[in-house]
Structures are given as C-alpha cells and as structure tokens.
N, C-alpha and C positions, 0 to 999 in steps of 0.2 A: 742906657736902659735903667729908670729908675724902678728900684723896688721895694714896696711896703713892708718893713720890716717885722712890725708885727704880724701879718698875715702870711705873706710868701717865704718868709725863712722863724720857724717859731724859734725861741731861743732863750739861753738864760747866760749871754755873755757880755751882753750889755752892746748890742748891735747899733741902735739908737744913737747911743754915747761917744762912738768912733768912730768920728769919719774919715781916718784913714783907711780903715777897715773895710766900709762899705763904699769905699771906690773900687779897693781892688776886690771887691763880691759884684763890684759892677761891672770888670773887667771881664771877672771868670764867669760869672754867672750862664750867659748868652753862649759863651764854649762850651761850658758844659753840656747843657741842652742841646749843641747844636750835637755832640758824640753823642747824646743818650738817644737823638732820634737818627741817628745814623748805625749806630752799633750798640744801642738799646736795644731791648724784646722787639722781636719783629711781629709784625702788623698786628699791635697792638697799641695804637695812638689812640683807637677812637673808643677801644672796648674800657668799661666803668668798671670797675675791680673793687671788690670789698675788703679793704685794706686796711692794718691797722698804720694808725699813724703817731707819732712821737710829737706831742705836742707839748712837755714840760716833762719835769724829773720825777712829779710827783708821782706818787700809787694812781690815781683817779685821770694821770693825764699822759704818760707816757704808751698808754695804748688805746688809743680813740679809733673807734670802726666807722667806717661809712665806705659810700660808694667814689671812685674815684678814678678821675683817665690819668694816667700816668704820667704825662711830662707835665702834668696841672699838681702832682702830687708833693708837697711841703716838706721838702728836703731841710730837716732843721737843723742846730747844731746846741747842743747839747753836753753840760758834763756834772758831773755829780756834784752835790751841795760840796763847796768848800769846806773846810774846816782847819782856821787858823794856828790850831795846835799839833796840827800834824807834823813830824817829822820824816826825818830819812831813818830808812828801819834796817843796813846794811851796808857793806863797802867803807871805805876810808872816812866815810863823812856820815855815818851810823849816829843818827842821835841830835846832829843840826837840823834847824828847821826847813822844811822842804823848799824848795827852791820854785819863787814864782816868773822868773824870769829867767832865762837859759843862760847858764856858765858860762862865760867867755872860752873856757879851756875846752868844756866839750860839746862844744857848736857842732861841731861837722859829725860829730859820731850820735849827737842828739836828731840832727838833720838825715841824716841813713839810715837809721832807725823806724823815722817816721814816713819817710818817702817810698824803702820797700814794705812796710805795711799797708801804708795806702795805698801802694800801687796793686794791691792784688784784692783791690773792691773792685774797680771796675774790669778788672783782669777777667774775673766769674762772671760777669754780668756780659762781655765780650763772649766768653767760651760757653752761655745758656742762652742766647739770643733767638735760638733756632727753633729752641722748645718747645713754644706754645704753640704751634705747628701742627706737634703730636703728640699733644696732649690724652694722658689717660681718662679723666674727666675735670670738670671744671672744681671741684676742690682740689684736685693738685693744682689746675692752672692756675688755680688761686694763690695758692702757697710759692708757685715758682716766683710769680711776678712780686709777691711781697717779698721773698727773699732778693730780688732785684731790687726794688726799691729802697731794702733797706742797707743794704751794698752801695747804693748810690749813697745813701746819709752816711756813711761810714767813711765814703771816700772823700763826703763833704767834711765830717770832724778833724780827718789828717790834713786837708789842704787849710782849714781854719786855724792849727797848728803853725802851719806852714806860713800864711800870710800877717798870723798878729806877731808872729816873734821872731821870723827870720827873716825879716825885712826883703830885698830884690830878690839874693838869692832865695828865697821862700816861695817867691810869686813864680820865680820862674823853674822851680820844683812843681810848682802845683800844674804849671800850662804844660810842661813831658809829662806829666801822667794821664794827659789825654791824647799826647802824641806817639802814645807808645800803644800799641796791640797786643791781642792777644794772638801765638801764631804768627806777628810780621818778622819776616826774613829779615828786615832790615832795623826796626825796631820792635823788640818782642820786649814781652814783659820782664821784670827783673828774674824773676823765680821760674824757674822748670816749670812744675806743675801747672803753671796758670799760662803757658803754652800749649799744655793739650788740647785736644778734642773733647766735648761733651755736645755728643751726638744723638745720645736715645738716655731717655731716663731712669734707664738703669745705669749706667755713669753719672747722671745726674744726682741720682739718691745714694751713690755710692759716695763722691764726690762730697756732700753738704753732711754727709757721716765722716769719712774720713779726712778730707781737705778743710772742710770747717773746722773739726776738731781743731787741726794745728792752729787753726784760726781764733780756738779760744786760747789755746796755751800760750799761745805768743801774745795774746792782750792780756790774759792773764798775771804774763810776767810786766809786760809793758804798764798796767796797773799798778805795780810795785815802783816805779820810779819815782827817782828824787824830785825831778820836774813833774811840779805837781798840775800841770794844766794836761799834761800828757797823763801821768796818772789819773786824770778824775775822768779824761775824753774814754779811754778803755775801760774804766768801771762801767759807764753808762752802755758802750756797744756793747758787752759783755750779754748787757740786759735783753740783748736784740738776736745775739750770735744763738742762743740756746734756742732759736723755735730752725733755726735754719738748721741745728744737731736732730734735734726733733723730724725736721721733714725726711733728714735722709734715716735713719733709723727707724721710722716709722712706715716710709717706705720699703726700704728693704724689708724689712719683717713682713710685710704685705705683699710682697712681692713671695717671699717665701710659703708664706703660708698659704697662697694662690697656689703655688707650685705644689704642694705636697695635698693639697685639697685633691690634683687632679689626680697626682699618680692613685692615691688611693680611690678615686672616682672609676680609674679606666683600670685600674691594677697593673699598671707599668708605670717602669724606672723613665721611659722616652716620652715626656712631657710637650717633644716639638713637636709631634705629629698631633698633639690636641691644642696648640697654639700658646703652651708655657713657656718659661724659662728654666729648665733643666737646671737642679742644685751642681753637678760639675761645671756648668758656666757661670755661674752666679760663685765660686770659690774662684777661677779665674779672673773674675772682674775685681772680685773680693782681692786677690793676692797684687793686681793692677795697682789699684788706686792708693793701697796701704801704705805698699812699695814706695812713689812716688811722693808720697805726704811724709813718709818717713824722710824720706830725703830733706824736708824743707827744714830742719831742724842744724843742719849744717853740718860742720865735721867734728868727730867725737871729740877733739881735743883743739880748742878754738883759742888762743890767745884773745881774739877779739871779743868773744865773749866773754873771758876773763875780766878783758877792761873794763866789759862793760859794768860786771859786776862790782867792781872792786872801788870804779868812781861813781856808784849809786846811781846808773841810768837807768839801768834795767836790771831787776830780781828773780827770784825764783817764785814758782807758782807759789799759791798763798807764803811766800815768805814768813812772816810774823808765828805762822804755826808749826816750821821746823826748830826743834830743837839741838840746834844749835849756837856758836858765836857771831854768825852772821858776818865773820870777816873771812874766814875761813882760809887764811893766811896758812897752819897748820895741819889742815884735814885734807884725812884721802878721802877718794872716792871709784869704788869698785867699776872697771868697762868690760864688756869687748873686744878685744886686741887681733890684731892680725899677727900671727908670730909663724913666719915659714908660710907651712902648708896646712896651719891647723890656725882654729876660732880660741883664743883661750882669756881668762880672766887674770885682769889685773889690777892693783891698786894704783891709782895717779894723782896727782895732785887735781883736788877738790873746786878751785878756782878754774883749771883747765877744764871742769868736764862739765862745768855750770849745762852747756846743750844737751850734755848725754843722761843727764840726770833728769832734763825735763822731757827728752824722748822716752826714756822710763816709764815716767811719769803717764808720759799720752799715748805711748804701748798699753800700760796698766789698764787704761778708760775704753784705749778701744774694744778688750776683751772683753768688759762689762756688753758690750750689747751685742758682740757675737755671743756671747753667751744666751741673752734673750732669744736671736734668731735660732739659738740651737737647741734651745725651750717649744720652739713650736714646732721644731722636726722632730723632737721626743714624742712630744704630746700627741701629733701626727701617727705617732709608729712606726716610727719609719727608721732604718738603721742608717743616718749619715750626721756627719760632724763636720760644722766649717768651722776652719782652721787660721788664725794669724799665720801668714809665711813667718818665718825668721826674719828676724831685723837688715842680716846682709843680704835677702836675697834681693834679687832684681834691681842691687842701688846704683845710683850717678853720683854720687858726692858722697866722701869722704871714703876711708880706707877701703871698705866693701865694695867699692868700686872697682878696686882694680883686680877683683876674683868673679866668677861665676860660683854660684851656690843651687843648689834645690830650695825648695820650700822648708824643708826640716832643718837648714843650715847647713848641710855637707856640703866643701868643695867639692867642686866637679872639674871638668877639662872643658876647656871653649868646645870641642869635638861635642859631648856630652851636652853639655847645653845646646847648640845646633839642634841637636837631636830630638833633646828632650820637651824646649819650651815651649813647643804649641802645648802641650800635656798642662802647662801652669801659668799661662795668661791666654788672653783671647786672640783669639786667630782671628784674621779677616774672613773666615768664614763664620765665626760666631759674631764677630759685630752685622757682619749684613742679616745673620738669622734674627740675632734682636731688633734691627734697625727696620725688618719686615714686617715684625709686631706695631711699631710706633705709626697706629692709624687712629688720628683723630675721633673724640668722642666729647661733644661737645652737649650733648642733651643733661638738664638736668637729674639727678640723681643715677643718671649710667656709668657707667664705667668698662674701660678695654678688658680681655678676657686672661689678659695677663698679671695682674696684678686685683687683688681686693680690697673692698671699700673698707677706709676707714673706719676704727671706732668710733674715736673721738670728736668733737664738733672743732667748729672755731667760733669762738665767741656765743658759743650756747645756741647755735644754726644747724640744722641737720644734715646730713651728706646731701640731700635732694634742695636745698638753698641753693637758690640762682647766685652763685658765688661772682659771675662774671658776665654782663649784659653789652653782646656785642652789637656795634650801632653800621 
C-alpha cells in the first residue's frame, strides 16, 4: 500500500526523507485500519463528522475543521519544534544535552514507557466504541468521535516512536498494540482501567474527566524526558488531551446541572422518576472511576520510578518549576502509609515517591472541577456536596489494596465492606437505570432529557450545527 505522504499522514518528521520509515508505515498502516474498522466507533464509517484535524504544529494549523468520515481522517504525526539547546533538566545526567537518539543503557525502560502509554489510546477507543449508538445529541457525538480520532493520532505518535528508533523490536511493539484488547481474557490491555466497561456516557464523561486526566500527568511527565523525540511527541498530544479534560468535565457539569434543574422543577430529591440521574449516583460513578484512575499511577513507593527518575527518562510534572536540586538524591518526601490497622503519614525518600507525588499532584486537579460541579448545586440551592473518596478507597494496586476503606478513608472489615459498597459505587441496578436513559437523539439542535445543552460552541458553531451528517 503506497501512501502520499504529504496528504495521508501530515507531518513535521521528515517522512519523505526515510525510507526506512515509510516501509514499516506501509506495513502498519493497513493493520491499523483494519482494527480501527473492526473495533473503531461503531457504525460510524459512512457518517461526515466535523472534526478538528492536526495538520502542523503551527497556531494556524494544528486545529483545522472540516467535515470528515472517519477512517479517511489524517492521522498525523507530529512533535513540537525542536530546539537544539535543550537539555536534561534532572536525574544523574541534569545539565547534558538531551538525548536525540536512545541510550544504549536505557532501551528497554525507554521502550515500557512508551508501549504502556501507547497502549492505552486505542485501549479508550476500544472501551467507547459503543457510544455513538446512544448518543445525547450530535454535539456530544461529535466530541466522542473526535476524541477517538484523536486517540488514534496519539497511538500513531507512540508506534512512530517505536518504529524510527527501536528498530524490530519497535515494529513488533507497535503490531501487539493492536493485538491486544480492551476486556480480552486472553489479551487485555496493559493497564486495569482501560479494561473496563464504558457503557452509557455517564462513564464516558466520567472517564475523559478522570482517566484522561492521568492521561495528562503521565505525558506531562513523559514531556520532561531526556529523550528528546519523546519529549517533543508529549508536548504536542498534550495540545489535544485538554479538549478530551474538557468533554468529560463539561459533561459532567451538565449532567449535573440537568439534575438539580429538575429536582427543583418537580421539588424532589428522586430525579428517576422524571428521567434524571440522581446526584447519589452520579457520587457513586464519581467515587468508581476516581478510584480506578487512582490506581494507574502505580505503587506509592516504586523503585522503578525511581530509575526512572534518576537516569533522566522521565520527570516530574512541570519539572523545571519545582524548587528544588532536581536530583533529589537527599530529599524526603511526605506519603500515606499503611502502619497496622491505621492510614498514617510519613517521611520517605523523595526519589522513591517520584508516583506518589504526581498522584498528589492529579488528586490536587481533580478537586478543581468537582469543585466547579459543586458551584452549580450551590447555585441550584440545593444542600449536596460531591466528594473525592480518599485515595485508599476502592484500590487494586499498591499498599491500599490490601484493606478495605469507606469513602472518608477509615478502615473497615471485608464484613463491612460486603455490606456497605452498593451505598459507594454503582450497583447493577444503577448502571441498567442509566443505561435505560442512553436513547439516541440524533436531530439537530435536541438533546436527551438527561443531561443539558452545552454553553460553549465548537469552533464558533452553535449547539443546533449539524455537527454529524449521517449518509
């Protein structure tokens, strides 16, 4: 399969120039496709989507709008302008010039880095496939499929990683990342989370709030790296991750604010019998997905992340603006601790907690926008507060795993828990009550009666723009 380089893959890596390159993009290319219309958006091959597309790095080109069918859509690759004075800003080698070619020493920890990040693009695009199905109206469906699409470019910049600088083993990193599912028994994804279910678009907005998030902090850190091609591919997705933080927080608040419209509409707290989402399920969903994303950050005290740190692959969020030595060979750093039967704080060595500092960190961010959500149940009048669970409740990985907790952090007894947890995630009886809501509404400018329309446009179009032209 030959393909036009400058048309079908836009680009600023010199595609043209490497034909090594553009054999194995001829290899993958046809696989890819062939997953994206297998376990891509479902029936959605033929509909024209108004999409923005990634056509250069510039202000003026990195978001170009038009209409577009999807497996036609210009999966580009993309990294931010070079700049040959760059250094390493951290770790044992703090201060050498960044590294354009991969370290012989750390190959295989550069290569795990980039493989589970990649793999959790087409991971979401696998566990949202279903979506556009039951759709609230055509500007979410519009927003879902671009956040697909651009999940697909993201997973193109890690296998382009992969193929210019890690030779076989590279290429055949990039072909398991389409042999792996989301959900397969026998190959599932690397990561928990992008195992789940995302069934009704209240997981979904839940999901692209909280799952994405991780999603910035871990390219955020991966932007810090001494490998500077890796560093420049993460600045540029960075550019793309924030409208997907956008859908789900924009969502949810709309979701909410739908919610608290009605009770005060019908003057009850029981929102289902008017075809809402009740704020104590929407804290359940909340405490679900938190949980889970929490997890993806690893275990409080990682040796591995240590390495990572210390030989300059991967940093800390904005690195350059904590004030410190940047080696941090010397520094503590306050966690968490499991000690007996109680939660308590400790000092650890600072190199060790490099994860627990940037779950910190994206603990910190996600309360910023339950805060917004709890701006409009104020505003509303309405007396309820959603709440972050505590960091140990509900986890699979790392110390807090091995207890049961409430929401508020107290241990409890596996007994207690039994008991307790329909009360603090969703029951199968509230996913089928939301999954009863999820009835298509495909007319322009309508919308399902569970959720309210947007403020904001896309690209200066009004909620009533035929966002989606199905053929």
């Amino acid at each position: 399969m030959i393909i036009d380089y400058n048309q079908k893959i836009p680009n600023n890596v010199n595609l043209n120039g490497d034909r090594r390159l553009q054999r194995a993009l001829e290899r993958w290319q046809p696989e890819y496709l062939n997953w994206w219309n297998k376990l891509g958006p479902e029936t959605s091959k033929e509909h024209e989507v108004y999409l923005r597309t990634a056509i250069s790095v510039e202000k003026d080109g990195w978001a170009h709008f038009d209409y577009v069918k999807m497996p036609e859509y210009r999966w580009g690759i993309f990294l931010t302008p070079s700049d040959p004075t760059r250094t390493i800003d951290f770790g044992i080698h703090k201060g050498q010039p960044a590294w354009q070619v991969v370290p012989g020493e750390y190959r295989s920890e550069l290569r795990r880095l980039i493989v589970t990040q990649g793999d959790t693009e087409p991971a979401s695009v696998e566990q949202q496939r279903y979506l556009g199905k039951n759709c609230p109206s055509l500007y979410d469906l519009r927003n879902l499929f671009q956040v697909n699409v651009e999940e697909g470019r993201h997973l193109w910049a890690m296998v382009y990683l992969l193929q210019a600088y890690f030779g076989r083993d590279g290429r055949e990193e990039a072909d398991a990342m389409l042999e792996r599912h989301s959900g397969d028994a026998d190959k599932p994804r690397i990561l928990g989370a992008f195992n789940e279910k995302t069934p009704d678009w209240l997981s979904f907005f839940m999901f692209t709030y909280f799952t994405d998030r991780d999603g910035k902090f871990q390219l955020g850190s991966l932007a810090e790296s001494g490998f500077d091609p890796l560093s420049r591919s993460c600045r540029f997705m960075l550019t793309e991750e924030a409208h997907h933080m956008f859908v789900g927080e924009s969502g949810v608040g709309r979701i909410v604010q739908r919610t608290c419209d009605l009770m005060n509409e019908h003057n009850n707290d029981d929102v289902r019998k008017n075809g809402g989402i009740d704020l104590p399920t929407l804290q359940k969903y909340l405490n679900f997905h938190f949980s889970i994303s929490t997890d993806l950050f690893g275990q409080e005290l990682s040796t591995n992340a240590a390495t990572y740190y210390n030989t300059g692959i991967k940093g800390r969020l904005s690195e350059t603006k904590i004030d410190d030595d940047h080696l941090l060979h010397d520094s503590s750093y306050p966690i968490l601790e499991l000690s007996g039967d109680k939660i308590v704080n400790v000092e650890v060595p600072a190199l060790n907690a490099v994860n627990e500092r940037l779950r910190d960190d994206y603990i910190a961010d996600c309360d910023l926008g339950v805060r917004r959500w709890n701006k409009i149940i104020e505003e509303a009048g309405i007396d309820y507060c959603l709440k972050l669970p505590h960091r140990a409740f509900n986890r699979r990985i790392g110390q807090f795993s091995e207890i049961q907790t409430d929401p508020a952090g107290k241990i409890i007894t596996q007994t207690d828990w039994d008991k307790s947890h329909a009360e603090w995630l969703p029951t199968q009886e509230d996913r089928e009550y939301v999954q009863s809501l999820m009835q298509p509404v495909t007319e322009p400018g309508k919308i399902a009666g569970w959720i309210s329309p947007p403020k904001g446009r896309i690209n200066r179009q009004p909620f009533e723009f035929e966002f989606v032209l199905f053929n």
